[in-house]
MARBA-3410 file (N, C-alpha, C, O; in Angstrom, 1 decimal):
125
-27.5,46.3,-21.7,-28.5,45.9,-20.7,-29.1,47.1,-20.1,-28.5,48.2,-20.0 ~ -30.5,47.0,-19.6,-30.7,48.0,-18.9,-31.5,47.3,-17.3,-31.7,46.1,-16.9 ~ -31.8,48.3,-16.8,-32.2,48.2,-15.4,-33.6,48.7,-14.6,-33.7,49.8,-15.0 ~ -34.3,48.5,-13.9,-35.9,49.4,-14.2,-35.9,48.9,-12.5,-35.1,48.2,-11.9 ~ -37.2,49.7,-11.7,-37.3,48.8,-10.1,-39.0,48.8,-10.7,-39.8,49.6,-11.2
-38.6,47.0,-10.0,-39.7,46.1,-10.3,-41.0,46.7,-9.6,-41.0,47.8,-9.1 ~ -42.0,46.0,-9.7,-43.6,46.6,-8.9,-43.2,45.3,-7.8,-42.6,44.3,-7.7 ~ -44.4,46.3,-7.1,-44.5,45.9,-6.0,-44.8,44.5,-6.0,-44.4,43.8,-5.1 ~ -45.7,43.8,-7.4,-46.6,42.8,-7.2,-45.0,41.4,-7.0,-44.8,40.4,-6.3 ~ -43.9,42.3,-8.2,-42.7,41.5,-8.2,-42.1,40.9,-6.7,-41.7,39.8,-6.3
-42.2,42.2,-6.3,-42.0,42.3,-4.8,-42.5,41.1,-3.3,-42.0,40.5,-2.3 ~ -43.4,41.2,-3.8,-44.2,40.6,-2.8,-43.8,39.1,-3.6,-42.9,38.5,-3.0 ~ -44.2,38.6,-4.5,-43.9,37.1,-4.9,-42.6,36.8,-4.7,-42.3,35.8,-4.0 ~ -41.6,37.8,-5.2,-40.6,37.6,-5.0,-40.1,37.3,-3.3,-39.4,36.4,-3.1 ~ -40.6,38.2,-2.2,-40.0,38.1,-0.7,-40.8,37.0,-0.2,-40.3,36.4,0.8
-42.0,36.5,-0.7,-42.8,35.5,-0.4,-41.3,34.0,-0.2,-40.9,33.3,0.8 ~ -41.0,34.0,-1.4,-40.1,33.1,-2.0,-39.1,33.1,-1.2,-38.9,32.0,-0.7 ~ -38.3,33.9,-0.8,-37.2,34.1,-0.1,-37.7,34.1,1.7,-36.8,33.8,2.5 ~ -38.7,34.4,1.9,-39.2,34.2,3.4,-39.1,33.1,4.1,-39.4,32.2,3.3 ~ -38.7,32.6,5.3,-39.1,31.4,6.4,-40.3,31.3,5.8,-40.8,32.2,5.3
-41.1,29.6,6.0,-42.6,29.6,5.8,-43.2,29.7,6.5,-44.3,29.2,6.3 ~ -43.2,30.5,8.0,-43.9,30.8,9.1,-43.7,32.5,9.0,-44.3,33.1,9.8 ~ -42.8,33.2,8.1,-42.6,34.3,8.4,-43.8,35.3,8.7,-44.9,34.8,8.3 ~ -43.7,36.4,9.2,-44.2,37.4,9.4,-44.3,38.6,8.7,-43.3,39.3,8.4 ~ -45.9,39.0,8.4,-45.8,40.1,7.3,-44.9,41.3,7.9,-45.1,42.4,7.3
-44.0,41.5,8.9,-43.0,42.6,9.4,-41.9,41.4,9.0,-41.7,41.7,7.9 ~ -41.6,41.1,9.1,-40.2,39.7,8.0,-40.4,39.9,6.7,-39.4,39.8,5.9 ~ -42.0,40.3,6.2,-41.6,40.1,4.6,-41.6,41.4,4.3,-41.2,41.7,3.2 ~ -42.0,42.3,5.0,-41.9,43.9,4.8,-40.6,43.9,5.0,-40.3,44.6,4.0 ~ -39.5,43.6,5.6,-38.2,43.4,5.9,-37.3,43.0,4.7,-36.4,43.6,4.1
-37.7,41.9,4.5,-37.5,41.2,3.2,-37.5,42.0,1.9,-36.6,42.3,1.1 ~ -38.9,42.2,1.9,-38.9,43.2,0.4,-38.6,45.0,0.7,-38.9,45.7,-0.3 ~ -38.3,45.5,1.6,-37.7,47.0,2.0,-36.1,46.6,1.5,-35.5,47.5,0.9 ~ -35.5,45.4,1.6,-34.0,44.8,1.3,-34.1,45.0,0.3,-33.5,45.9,-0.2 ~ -34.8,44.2,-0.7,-34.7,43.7,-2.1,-34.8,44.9,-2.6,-33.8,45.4,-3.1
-36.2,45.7,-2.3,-35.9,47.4,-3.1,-34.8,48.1,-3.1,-34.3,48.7,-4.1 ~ -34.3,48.0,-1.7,-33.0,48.5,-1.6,-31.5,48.2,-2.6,-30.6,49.0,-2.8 ~ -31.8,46.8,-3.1,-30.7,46.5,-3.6,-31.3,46.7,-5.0,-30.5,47.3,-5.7 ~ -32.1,46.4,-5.5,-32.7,46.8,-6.9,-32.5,48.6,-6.9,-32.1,49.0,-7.9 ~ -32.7,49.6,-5.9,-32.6,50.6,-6.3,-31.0,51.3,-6.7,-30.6,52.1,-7.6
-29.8,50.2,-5.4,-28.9,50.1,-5.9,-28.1,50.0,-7.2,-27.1,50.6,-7.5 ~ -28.9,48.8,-7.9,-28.8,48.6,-9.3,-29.0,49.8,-10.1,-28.1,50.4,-10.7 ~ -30.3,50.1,-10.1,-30.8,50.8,-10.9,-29.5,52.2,-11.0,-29.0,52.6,-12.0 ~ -29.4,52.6,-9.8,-28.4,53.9,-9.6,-26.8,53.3,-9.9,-26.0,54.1,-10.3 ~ -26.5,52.3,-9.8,-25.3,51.8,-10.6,-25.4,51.7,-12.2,-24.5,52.2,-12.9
-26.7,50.9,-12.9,-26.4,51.4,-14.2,-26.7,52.9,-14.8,-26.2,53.1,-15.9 ~ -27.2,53.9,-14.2,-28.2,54.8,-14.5,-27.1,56.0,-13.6,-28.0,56.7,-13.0 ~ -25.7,56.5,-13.2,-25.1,57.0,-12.9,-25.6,58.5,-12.3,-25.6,58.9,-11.1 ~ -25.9,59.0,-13.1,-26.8,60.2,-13.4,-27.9,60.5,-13.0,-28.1,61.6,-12.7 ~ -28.7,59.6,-12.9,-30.3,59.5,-12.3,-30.1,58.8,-10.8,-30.1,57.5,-10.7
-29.9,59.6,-9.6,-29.4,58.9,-8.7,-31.1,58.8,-8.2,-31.9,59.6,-8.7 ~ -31.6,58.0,-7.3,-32.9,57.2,-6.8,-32.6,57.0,-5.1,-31.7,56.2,-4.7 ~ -33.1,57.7,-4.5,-33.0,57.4,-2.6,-32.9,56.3,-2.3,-33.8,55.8,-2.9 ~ -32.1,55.2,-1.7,-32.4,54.1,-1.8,-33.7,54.3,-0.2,-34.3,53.3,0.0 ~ -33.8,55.0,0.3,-34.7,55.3,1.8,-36.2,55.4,1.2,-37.2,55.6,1.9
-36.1,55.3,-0.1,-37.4,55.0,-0.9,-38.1,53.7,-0.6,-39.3,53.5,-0.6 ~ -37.2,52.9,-0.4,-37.6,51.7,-0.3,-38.5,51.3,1.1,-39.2,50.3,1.2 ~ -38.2,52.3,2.2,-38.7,52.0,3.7,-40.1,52.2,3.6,-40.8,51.8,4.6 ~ -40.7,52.8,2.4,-42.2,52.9,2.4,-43.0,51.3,1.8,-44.2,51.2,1.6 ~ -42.2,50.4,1.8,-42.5,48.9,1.0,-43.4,48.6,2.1,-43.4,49.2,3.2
-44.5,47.6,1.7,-44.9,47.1,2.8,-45.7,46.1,2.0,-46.5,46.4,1.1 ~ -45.4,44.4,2.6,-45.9,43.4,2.0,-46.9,43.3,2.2,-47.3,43.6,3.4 ~ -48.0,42.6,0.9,-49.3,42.5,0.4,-49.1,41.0,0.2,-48.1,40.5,-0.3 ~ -50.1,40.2,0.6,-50.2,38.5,0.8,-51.0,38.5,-1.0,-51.9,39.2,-1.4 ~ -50.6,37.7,-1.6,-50.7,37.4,-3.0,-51.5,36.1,-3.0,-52.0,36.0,-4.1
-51.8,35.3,-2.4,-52.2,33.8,-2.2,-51.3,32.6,-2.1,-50.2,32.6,-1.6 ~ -51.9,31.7,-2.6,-50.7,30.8,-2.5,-49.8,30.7,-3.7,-50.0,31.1,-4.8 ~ -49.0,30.2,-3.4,-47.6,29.8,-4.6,-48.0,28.7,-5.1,-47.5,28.4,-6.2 ~ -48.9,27.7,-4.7,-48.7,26.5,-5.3,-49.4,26.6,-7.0,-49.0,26.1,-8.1 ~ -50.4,27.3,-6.7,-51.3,27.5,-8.1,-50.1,28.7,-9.0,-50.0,28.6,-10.2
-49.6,29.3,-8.5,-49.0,30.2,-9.3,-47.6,29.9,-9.3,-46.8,30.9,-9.6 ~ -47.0,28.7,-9.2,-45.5,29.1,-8.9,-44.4,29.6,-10.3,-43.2,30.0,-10.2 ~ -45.4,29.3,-11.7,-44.6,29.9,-12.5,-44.5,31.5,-12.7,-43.5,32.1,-13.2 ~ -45.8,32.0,-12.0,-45.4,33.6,-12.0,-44.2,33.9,-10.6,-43.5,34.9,-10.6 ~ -44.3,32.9,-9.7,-43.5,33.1,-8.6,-42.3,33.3,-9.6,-41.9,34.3,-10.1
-41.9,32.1,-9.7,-40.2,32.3,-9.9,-40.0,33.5,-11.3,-39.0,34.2,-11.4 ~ -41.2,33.7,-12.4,-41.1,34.8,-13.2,-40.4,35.5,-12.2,-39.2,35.7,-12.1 ~ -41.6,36.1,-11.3,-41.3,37.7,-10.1,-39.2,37.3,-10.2,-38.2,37.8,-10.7 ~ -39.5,36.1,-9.4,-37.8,36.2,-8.5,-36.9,36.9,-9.6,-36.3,38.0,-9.6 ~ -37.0,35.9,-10.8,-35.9,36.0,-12.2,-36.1,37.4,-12.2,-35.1,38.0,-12.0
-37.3,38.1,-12.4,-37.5,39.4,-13.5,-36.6,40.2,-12.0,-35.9,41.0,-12.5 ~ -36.4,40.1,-10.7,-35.9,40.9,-9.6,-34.6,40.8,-9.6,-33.9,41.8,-9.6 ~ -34.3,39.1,-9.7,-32.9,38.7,-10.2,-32.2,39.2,-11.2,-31.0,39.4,-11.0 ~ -32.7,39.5,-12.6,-31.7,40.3,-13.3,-32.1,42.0,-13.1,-31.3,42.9,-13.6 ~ -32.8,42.2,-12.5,-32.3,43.3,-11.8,-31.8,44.2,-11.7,-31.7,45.4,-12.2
-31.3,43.1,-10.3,-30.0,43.6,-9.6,-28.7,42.9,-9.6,-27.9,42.6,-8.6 ~ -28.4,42.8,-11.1,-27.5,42.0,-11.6,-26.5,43.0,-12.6,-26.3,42.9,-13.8 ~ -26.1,44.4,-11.6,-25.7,45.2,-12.7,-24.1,45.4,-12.4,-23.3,46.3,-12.9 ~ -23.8,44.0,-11.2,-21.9,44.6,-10.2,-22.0,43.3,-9.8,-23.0,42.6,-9.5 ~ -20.7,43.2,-9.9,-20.5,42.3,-8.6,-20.5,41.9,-7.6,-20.6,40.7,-7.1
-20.5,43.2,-7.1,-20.9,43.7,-5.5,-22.6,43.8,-5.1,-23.1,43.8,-4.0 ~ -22.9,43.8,-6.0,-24.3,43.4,-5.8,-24.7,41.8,-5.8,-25.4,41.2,-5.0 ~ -24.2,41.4,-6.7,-24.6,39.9,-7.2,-23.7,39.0,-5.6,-24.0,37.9,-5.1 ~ -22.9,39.8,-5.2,-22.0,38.7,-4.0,-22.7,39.5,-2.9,-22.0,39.6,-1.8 ~ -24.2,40.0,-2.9,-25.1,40.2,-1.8,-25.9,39.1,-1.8,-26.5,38.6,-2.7
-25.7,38.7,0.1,-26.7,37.4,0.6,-28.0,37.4,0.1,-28.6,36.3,-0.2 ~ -28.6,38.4,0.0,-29.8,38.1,-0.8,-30.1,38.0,-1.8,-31.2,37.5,-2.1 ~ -29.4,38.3,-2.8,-29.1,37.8,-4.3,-28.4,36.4,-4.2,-28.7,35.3,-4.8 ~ -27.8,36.6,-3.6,-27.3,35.2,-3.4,-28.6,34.2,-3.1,-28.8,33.3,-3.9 ~ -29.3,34.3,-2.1,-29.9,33.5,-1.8,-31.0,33.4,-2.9,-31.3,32.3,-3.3
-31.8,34.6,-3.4,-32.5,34.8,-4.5,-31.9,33.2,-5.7,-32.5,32.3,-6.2 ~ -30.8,33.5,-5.8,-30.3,32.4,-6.8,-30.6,30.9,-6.4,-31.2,30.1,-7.0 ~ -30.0,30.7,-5.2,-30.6,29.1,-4.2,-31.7,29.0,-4.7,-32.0,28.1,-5.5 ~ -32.6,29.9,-4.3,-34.4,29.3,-4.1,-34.5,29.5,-6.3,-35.2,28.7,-7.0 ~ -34.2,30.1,-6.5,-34.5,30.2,-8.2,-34.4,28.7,-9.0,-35.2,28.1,-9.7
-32.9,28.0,-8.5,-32.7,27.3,-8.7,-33.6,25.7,-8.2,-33.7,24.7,-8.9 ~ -33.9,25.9,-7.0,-34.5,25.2,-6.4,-35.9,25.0,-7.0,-36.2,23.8,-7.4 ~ -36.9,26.0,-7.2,-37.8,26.3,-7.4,-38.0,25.7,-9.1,-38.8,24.9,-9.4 ~ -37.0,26.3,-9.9,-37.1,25.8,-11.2,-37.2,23.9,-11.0,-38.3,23.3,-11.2 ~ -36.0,23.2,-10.8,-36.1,22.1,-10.6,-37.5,21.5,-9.6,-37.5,20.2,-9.8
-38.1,21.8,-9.0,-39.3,21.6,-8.7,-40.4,21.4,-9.5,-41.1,20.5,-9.6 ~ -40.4,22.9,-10.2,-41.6,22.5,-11.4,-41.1,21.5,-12.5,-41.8,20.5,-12.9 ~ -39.9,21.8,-12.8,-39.2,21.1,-13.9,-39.9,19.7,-13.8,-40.6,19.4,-14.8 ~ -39.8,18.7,-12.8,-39.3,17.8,-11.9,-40.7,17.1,-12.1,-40.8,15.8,-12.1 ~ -41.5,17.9,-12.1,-43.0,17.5,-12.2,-43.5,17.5,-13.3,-44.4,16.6,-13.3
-43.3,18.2,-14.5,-43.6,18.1,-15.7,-44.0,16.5,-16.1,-43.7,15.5,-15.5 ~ -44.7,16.5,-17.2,-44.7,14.8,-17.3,-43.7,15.0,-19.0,-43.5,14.0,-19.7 ~ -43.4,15.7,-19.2,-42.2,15.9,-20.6,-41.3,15.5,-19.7,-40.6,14.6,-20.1 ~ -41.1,16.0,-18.0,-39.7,15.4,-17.8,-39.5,14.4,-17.8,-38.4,13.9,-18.2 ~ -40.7,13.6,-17.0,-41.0,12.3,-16.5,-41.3,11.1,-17.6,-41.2,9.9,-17.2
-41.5,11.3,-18.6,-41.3,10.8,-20.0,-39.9,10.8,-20.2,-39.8,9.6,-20.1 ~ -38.8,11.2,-20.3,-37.9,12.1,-20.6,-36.7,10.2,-20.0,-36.6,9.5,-19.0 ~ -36.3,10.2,-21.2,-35.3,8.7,-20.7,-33.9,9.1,-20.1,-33.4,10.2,-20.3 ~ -33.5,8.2,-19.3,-32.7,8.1,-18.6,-31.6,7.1,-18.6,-31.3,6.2,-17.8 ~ -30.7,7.6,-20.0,-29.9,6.6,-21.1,-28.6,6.7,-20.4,-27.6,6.1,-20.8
END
């Protein structure tokens, strides 16, 4: 497996997702300064050698992408592509925001799923 830190665009969809829906662009700069942080953690856990500031991440600052409703399959892409990650320990993966990253992934999938008309065709034997 390997490990890379995501772009910003990941970023932003990604903290979008994980935000209150009233949040504030200093909440989602908050939000995604975290997420860098734990993805740079990753990165320096698989990558031993190549150690990365995690204080790198304090330069983040969220960019408003539009709405989710038209895009939400690139949304949850971003989350997944952020979610494996920072999926390089345990001790990362048993972080509340990975954790929660997982709730809304899940949530989100079944949402679109849910709507599909293959699902809604889909018998119920």
């Amino acid at each position: 497996m390997s490990a890379f830190i995501v772009s910003d665009t990941t970023i932003h969809h990604a903290a979008y997702l994980l935000a209150d829906r009233y949040a504030s662009c200093e909440q989602l700069d908050h939000i995604g300064i975290e997420m860098l942080k734990l993805n740079i953690r990753a990165v320096n856990y698989r990558y031993p050698g190549k150690h990365i500031d995690v204080s790198n991440a304090e330069a983040y600052r969220y960019s408003p992408r539009g709405a989710v409703h038209g895009n939400r399959f690139q949304y949850l892409k971003s989350l997944q592509c952020w979610i494996h990650q920072c999926t390089e320990s345990d001790e990362l993966m048993a972080h509340p925001l990975w954790q929660q990253a997982q709730t809304v992934e899940r949530n989100l999938m079944f949402e679109i799923i849910s709507e599909l008309p293959e699902y809604n065709a889909a018998k119920w034997d």
